[in-house]
N, C-alpha and C positions, 0 to 999 in steps of 0.2 A: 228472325230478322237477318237479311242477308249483307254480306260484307262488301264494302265500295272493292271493285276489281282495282290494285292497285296499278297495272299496267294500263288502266283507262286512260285516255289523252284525255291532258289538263285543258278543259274548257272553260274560261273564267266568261261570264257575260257581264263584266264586271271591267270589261277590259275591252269595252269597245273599238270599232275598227278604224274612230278617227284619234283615240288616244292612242293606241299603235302604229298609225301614221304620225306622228308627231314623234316619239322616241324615236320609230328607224328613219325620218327624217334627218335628225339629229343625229343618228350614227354615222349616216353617210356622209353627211359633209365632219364630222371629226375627223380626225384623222388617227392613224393606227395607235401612236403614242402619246395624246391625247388620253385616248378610252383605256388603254394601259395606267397610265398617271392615277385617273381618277378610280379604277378599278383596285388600287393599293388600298383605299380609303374602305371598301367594299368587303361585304364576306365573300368567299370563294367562291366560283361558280362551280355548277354541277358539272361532274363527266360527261360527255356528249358524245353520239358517234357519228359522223359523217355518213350523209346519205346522199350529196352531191357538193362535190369540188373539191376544194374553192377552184372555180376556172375563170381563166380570161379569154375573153372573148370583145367582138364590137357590136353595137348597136348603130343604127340607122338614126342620124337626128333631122328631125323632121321643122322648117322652117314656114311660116306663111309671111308673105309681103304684106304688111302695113298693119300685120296681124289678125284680117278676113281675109286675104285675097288666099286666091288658090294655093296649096299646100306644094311642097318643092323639098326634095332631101337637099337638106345643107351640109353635110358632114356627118363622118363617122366618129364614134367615140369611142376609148376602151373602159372595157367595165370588169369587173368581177363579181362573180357569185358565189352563194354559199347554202347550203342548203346541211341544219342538224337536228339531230334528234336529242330528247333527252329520258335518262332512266325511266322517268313517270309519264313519256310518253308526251311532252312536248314538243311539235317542231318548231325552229326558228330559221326564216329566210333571210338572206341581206346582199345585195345588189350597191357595188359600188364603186366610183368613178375612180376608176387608173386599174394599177397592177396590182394592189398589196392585199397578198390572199392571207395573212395570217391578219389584215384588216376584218376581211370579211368574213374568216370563220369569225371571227372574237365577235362582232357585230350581231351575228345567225347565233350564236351561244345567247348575248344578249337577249335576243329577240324572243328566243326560245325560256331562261329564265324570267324575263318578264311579269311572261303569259302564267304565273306560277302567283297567283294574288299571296301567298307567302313570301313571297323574294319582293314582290314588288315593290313596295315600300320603301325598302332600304336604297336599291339599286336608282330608284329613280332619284332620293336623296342626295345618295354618291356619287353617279355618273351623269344619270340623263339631266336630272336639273343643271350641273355648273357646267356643263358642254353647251347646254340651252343656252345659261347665258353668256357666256362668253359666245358664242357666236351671234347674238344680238348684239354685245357691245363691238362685235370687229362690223356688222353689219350697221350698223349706225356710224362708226367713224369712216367707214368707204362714204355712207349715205351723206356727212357731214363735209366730206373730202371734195366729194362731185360737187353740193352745194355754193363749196370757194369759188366755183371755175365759172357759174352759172352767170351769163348775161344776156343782161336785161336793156333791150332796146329804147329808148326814150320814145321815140315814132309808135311803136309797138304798144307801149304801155299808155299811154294816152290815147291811143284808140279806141279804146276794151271802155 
């Protein structure tokens, strides 16, 4: 019987690609000392080596009028990427809004432990659940905020 190649890359199918949009959603909008914070709680991460950045650079943000009409650049934005590897041959990528590269390696180390259905468990316990929700409860109190400001026409409403 032959032995799993240990430098095989960690492929979990077990870690589909729309629960990996969801965590590095979640990385990106945390912010660097945030994911620091809740990583205290957290076992260590593995060593990692950089295989691209962390760089800054900008993206093209792309706008449509009314939300169908024709497509129009609206603005540039800065981003940062991260691109790492790990020992057992994981990579983790992580793309994220402003300048803060030691954001997005920690983010790409993330991304990259994750995919390790042995880490995942914990990591998602310690970091990516209470980032989740704290950023639902600050997104519900902006959504609660707007709601104050909102009015409602009398003419308007008796029409409907």
């Amino acid at each position: 019987m032959s032995q799993p190649d240990p430098k095989a890359p960690v492929s979990d199918p077990a870690a589909p690609s729309e629960e990996r949009r969801r965590w590095m959603a979640v990385l990106a909008r945390a912010g660097g000392e945030a994911i620091r914070a809740h990583l205290a709680d957290a076992a260590p991460l593995p060593p990692h080596t950089r295989l691209r950045g962390p760089e800054t650079g900008l993206v093209m943000l792309r706008g449509r009028a009314g939300g169908d009409g024709a497509a129009f650049n609206l603005s540039e934005m800065t981003v940062t990427r991260c691109s790492v590897s790990l020992p057992c041959g994981a990579v983790g990528h992580a793309y994220i809004a402003g300048r803060d590269q030691a954001q997005a390696e920690l983010a790409a180390v993330l991304d990259a432990a994750l995919q390790d259905p042995a880490r995942r468990p914990s990591l998602m316990a310690a970091v990516i659940a209470p980032l989740a929700a704290a950023q639902a409860a600050l997104d519900k109190a902006e959504a609660r905020k707007a709601a104050a400001t909102r009015v409602q026409f009398f003419t308007m409403a008796t029409m409907r």
